[in-house]
C-alpha positions as CSV (number, residue, x, y, z in Angstrom):
1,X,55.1,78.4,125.1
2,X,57.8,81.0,126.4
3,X,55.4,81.3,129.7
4,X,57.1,77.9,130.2
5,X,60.1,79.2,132.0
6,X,58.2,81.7,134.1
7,X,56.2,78.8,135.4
8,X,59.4,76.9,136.5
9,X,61.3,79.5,138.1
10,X,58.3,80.9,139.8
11,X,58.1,77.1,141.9
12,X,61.6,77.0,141.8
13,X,61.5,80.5,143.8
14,X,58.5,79.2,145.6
15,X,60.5,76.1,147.3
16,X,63.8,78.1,147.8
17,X,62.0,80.3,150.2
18,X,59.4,77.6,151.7
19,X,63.0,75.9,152.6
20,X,64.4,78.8,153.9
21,X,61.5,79.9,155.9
22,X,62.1,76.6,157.5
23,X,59.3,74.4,155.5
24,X,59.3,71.3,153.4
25,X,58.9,71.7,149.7
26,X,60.4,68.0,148.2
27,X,61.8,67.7,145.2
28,X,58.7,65.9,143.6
29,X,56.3,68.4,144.6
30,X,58.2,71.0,142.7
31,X,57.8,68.7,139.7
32,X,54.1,68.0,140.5
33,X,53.2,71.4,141.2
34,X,55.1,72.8,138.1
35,X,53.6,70.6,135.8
36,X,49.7,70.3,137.1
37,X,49.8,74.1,136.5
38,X,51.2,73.9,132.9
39,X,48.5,71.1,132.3
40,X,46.2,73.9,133.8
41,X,47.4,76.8,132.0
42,X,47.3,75.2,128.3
43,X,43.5,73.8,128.7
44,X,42.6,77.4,129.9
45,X,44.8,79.1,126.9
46,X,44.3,76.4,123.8
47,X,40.6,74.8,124.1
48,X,41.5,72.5,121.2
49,X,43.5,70.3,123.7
50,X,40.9,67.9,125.0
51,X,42.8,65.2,126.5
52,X,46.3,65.9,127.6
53,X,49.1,63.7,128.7
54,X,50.5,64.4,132.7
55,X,53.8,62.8,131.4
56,X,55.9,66.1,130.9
57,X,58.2,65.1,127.7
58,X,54.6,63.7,126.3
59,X,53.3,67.4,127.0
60,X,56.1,68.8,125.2
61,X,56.0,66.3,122.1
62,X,52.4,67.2,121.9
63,X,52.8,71.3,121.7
64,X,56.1,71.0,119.2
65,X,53.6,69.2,116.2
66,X,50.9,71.8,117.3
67,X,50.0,74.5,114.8
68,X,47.7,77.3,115.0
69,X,44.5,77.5,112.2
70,X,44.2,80.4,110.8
71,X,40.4,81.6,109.5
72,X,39.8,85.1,108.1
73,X,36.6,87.2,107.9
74,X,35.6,90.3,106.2
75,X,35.3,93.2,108.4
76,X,33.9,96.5,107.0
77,X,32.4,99.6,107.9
78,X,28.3,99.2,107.4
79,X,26.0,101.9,106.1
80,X,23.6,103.1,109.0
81,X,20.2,102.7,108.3
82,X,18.1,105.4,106.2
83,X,16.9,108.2,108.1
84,X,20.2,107.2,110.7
85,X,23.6,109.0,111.0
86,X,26.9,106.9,112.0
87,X,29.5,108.1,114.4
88,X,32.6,106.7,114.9
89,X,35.1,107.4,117.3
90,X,38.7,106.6,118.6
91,X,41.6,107.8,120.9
92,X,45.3,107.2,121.2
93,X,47.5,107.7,123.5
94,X,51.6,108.1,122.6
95,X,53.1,106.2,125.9
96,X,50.2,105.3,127.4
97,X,49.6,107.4,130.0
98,X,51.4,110.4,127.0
99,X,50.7,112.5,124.8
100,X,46.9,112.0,123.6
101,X,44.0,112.7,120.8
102,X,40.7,112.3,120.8
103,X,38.5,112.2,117.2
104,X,35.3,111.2,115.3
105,X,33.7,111.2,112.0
106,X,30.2,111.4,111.5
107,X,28.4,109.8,108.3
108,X,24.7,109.7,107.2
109,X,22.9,106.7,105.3
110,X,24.8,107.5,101.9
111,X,28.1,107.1,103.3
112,X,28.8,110.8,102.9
113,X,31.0,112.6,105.9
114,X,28.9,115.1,107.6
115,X,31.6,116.3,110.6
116,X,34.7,115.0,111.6
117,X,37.1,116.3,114.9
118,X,39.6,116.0,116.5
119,X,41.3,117.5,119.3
120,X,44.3,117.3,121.4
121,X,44.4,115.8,125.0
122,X,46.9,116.4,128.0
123,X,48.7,113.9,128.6
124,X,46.2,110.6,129.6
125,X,45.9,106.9,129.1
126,X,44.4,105.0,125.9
127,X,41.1,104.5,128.2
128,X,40.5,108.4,128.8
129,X,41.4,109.1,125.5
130,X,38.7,106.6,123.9
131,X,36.1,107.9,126.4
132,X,36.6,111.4,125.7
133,X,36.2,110.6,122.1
134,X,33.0,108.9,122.6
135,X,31.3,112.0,124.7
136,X,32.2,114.5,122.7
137,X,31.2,112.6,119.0
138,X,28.0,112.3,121.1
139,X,27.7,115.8,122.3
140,X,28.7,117.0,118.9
141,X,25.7,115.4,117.3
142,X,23.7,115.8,119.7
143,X,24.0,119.6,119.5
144,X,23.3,119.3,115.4
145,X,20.2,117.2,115.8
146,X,22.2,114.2,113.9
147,X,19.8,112.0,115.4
148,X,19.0,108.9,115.5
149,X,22.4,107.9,115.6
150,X,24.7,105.0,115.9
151,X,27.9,104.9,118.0
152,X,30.6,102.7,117.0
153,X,33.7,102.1,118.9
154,X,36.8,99.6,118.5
155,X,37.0,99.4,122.4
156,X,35.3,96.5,123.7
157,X,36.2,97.4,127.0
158,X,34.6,100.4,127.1
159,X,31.4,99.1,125.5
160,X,31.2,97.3,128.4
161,X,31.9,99.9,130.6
162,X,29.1,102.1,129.0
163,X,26.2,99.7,129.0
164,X,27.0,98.2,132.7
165,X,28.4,95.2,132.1
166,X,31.9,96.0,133.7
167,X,32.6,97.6,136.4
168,X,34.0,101.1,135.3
169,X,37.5,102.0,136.0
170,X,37.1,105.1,138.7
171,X,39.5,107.4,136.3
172,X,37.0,107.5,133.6
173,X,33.8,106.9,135.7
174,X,32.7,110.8,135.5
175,X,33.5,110.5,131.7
176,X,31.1,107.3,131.1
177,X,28.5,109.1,133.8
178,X,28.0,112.3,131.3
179,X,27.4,109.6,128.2
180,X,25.2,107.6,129.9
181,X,23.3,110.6,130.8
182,X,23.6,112.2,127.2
183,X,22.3,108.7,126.0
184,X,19.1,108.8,128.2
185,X,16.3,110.2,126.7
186,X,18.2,110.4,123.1
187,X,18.5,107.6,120.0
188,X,21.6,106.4,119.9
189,X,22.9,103.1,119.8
190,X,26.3,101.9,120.8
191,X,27.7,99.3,118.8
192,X,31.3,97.7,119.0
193,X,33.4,97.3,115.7
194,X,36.7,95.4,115.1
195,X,39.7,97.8,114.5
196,X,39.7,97.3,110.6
197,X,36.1,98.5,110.5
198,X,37.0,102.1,112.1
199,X,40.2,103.0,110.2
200,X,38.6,106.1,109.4
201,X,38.1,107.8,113.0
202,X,41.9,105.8,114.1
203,X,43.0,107.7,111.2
204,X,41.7,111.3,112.8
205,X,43.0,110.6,116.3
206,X,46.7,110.0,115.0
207,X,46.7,113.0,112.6
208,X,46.3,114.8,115.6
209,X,49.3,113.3,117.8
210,X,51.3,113.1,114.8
211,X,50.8,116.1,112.6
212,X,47.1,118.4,112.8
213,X,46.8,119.2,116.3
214,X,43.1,120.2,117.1
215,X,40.9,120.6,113.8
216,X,37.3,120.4,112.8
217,X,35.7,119.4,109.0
218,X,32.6,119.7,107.5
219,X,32.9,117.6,104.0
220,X,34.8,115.4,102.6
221,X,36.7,118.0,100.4
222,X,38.3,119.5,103.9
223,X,40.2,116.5,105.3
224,X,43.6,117.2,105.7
225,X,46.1,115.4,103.5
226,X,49.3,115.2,105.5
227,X,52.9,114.3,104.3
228,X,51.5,112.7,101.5
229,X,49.0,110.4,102.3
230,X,46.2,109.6,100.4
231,X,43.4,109.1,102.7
232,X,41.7,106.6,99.9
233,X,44.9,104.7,100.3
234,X,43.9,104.4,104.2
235,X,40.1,104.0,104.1
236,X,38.0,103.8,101.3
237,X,34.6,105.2,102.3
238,X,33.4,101.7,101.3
239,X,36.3,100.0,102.2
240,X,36.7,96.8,103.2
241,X,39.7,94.9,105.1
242,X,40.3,91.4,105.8
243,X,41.0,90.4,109.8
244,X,42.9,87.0,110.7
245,X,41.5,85.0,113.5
246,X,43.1,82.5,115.1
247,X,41.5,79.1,115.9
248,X,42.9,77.7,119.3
């Protein structure tokens, strides 16, 4: 609970100036107030808390025994079906707004890589760097008739943006425009994907921050092996990765 001490300094600000400003803030209230929003704040953050004391050592006593649950599930990167090409895409951004890359890797039914890019950004935020990623691993298959196809991003914002849900972010509102307009009157699916199920295309946007710069393969025999790493060591094409949840 290290929000804790935020919470009572931001009242204990609060009353200083309410008294300065010539108001009444009682000692009591501060208490009240401080307290009625921690109640607040852990049945909006932990939803295992049904009942909760109002007594503020009882509160305390009560987080102190408490211990997360811990559940794991098997995340891995599905085969599309047959007759369907996968795409998946990803961006990073060093600094955030920094130095950024842009990449995807496209795979048909058998698993086997048919095109992977990437390519180096001016310097942009995380968000640009995923969008661009998306619009050109569409255009790119697109233009090759890799159709119908799958998107698959680790961004669930940006799903969200894409299909409507959000409201997009005006930086990257011409970006999500052109994919929703490549998208119209073409197959393609967008799916979202944890971040352990597209190692492969996170893989391709750092090797072009860290090492590559701008590149473009055809098979699996032209991936780039940099300072030693083995890219079966990173992502398996069948790989499979364990994520922890935790259960509030």
């Amino acid at each position: 609970m290290v929000d804790v001490p935020i919470i009572i300094l931001w009242f204990l600000w609060k009353s200083r100036n309410t008294i300065l400003h010539g108001g009444l803030y009682a000692y009591e209230k501060i208490i009240f107030d401080t307290t009625d929003t921690i109640h607040k704040f852990i049945y909006t953050r932990f939803s295992c808390f049904q009942e909760l004391p109002r007594y503020w050592p009882h509160i305390v006593e009560i987080l102190e025994r408490w211990q997360p649950r811990y559940s794991y599930k098997m995340v891995r990167w599905l085969y599309p079906p047959p007759d369907w090409y996968k795409c998946n895409t990803d961006g990073a951004s060093k600094g955030n707004p920094g130095p950024s890359s842009a990449a995807f890797c496209v795979r048909n039914s058998a698993g086997d890589i048919i095109g992977a890019k990437g390519r180096s950004l001016s310097i942009s935020t995380n968000l640009m760097a995923e969008v661009v990623a998306i619009r050109v691993g569409i255009h790119y298959c697109i233009e090759r008739s890799l159709l119908p196809l799958i998107v698959e991003i680790d961004s669930l914002s940006m799903t969200k943006f894409i299909e409507g849900i959000w409201e997009v972010p005006w930086s990257v509102v011409k970006e999500v425009e052109a994919i929703n307009k490549m998208r119209k009157n073409v197959p393609i699916q967008l799916k979202h994907t944890l971040r352990e199920g597209n190692t492969l295309a996170d893989f391709f946007a750092n090797l072009v921050v860290n090492f590559a710069g701008t590149y473009l393969v055809k098979k699996f025999q032209e991936l780039p092996m940099m300072c030693g790493i083995n890219l079966f060591e990173i992502h398996p094409i069948k790989g499979e990765h364990l994520e922890r949840i935790s259960e509030w």
